[in-house]
N, C-alpha and C positions, 0 to 999 in steps of 0.2 A: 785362535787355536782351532786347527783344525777333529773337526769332530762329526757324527752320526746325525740325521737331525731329521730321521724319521724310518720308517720300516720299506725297502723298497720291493719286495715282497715276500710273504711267507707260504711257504710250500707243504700243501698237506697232500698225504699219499692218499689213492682212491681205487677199488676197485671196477667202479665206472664213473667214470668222468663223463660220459653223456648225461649221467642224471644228474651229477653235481655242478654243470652248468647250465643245465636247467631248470636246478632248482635257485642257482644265485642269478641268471637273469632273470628267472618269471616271479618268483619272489620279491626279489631285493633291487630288483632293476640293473645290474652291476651289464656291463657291457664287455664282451669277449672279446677281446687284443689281439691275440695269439692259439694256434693251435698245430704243434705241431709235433717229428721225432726229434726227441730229446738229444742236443748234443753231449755225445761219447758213452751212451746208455744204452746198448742193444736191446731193442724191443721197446722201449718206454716211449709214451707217451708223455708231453709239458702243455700244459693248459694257461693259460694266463685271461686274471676278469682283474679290468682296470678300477681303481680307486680313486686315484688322480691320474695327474700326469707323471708323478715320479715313485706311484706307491700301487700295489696289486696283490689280489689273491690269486697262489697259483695251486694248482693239481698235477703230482704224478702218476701214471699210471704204468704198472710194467708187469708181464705176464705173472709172477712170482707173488704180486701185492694179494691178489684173491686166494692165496694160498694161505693165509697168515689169519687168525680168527681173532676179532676183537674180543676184549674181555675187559669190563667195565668192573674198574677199579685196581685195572695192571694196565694197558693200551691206553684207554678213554675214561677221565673222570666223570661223563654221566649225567653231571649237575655241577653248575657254577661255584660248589662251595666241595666237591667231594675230593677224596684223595685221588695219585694214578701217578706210575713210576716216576722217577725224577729224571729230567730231563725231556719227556713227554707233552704233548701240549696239553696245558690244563683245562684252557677253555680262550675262544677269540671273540675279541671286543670289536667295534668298528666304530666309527667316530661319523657321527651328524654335529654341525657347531648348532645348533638350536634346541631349546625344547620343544619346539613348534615342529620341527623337523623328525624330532624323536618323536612326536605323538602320530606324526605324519606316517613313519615307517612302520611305529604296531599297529595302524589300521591297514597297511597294506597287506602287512604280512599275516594277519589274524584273516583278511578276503581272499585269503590263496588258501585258508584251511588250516594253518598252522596256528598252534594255542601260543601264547605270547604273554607274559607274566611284568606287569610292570605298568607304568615307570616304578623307581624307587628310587626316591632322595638316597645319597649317600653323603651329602654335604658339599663334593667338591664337583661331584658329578650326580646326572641323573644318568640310570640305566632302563634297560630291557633284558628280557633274558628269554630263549628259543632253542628247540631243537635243529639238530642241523641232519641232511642224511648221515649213514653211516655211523650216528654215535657221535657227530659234531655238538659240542656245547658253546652257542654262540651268542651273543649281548651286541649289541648295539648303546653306546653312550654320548654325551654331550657334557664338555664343561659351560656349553652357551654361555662362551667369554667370561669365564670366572676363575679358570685354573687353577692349581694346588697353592696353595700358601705353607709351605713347610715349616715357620713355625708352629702352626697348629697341627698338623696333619704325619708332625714322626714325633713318635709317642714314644716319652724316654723310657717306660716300661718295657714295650718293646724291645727296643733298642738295646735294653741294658738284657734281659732277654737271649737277645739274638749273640751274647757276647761280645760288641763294638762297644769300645772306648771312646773318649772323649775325642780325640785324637784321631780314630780313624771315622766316627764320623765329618767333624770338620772337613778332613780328606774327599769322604766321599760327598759331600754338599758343595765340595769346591775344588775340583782333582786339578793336582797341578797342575801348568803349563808343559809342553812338549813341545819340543823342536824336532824337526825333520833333520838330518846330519844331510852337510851337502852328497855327500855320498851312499847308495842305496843300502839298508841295511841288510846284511846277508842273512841266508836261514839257518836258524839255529840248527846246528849236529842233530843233539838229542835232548828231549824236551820229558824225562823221566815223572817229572811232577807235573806235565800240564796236559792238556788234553790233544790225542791225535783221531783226526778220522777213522773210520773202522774200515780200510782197506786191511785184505791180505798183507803177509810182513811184506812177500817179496815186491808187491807193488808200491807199495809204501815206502819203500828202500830207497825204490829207485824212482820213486818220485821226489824224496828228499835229494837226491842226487842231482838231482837237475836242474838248470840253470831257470829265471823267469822268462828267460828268452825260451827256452825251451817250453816250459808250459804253454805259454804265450803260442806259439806256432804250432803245438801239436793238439791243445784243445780247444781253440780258436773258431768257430764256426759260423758266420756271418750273414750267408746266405741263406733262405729258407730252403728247404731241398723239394718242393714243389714250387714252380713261379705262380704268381697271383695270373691270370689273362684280365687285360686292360694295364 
């Protein structure tokens, strides 16, 4: 079954992106990819700091972003455990597979001046926990080869709680199988109960309008718009 089978990267907006790649390469050692203008984004800037080969944190920047004032506890939770609107990022984790690795990373990051709280057993993982600029809430974890055991680890309290039946969690521990139909499926008309992008209507109109060949060819951008020399 085809499915996700990791984060290939997450994009946090910034008002300066020079200091927020200089704080995750001198920091954190993370290595810069990419840097360039944002395809179909007037004025924006895309950052890209590689993780692996198929996973990245990346950074927007665009004139309007410095316009916009954080405010901790509506924007940015602040702290690993605090609240902050929904849909908002709560706080980013990163993954070392070792403890040894995690003990390795808060000495790094405690020698560049940053305070650094941790580790802390959680049972399935260890963690850390750090500030990030701008009001980032960031962790650093390891399951060092031991991963979730989910009969221990979904608490029927919970669960009964969150309102899921018996039923839908089975579902969700084991979501059926899906086939692809040999033929593309088309885009739904209208999607009144599900979520759409926050374009303008009439952009949005007429992007529902359009073919995937059309997306395809009009946001499509491939080339860097500076050449590298060499």
């Amino acid at each position: 079954m085809t499915k996700t089978n990791g984060i290939h990267h997450l994009a946090v907006a910034t008002a300066d992106i020079k200091q927020q790649i200089e704080f995750f390469t001198d920091v954190m050692g993370m290595e810069l990819i990419a840097l360039y203008w944002m395809h179909g984004v007037e004025g924006a800037w895309h950052g890209f700091l590689g993780l692996n080969e198929n996973s990245a944190l990346a950074f927007v920047q665009t004139p309007d972003i410095g316009n916009i004032e954080p405010t901790i506890g509506v924007t940015h939770a602040g702290n690993g455990g605090a609240p902050c609107a929904p849909g908002t990022m709560q706080h980013l984790a990163f993954n070392v597979d070792t403890r040894e690795e995690l003990l390795e990373m808060r000495d790094r990051i405690r020698s560049h001046g940053v305070h650094v709280f941790g580790e802390i057993d959680h049972g399935f993982c260890r963690s850390i926990y750090f500030a990030g600029l701008e009001n980032l809430t960031l962790e650093v974890s390891t399951f060092d080869g031991a991963g979730i055991n989910p009969a221990a680890w979904i608490d029927p309290e919970v669960v009964k709680l969150a309102g899921i039946s018996e039923s839908e969690l089975a579902r969700y521990k084991s979501p059926p199988k899906w086939t692809r139909p040999s033929e593309p499926v088309a885009q739904p008309v209208e999607s009144r109960d599900k979520p759409e992008m926050a374009y303008p209507k009439e952009i949005y109109d007429l992007m529902l309008a359009a073919t995937d060949e059309m997306i395809f060819e009009q946001g499509s951008e491939t080339e860097p718009p500076i050449k590298v020399a060499g």
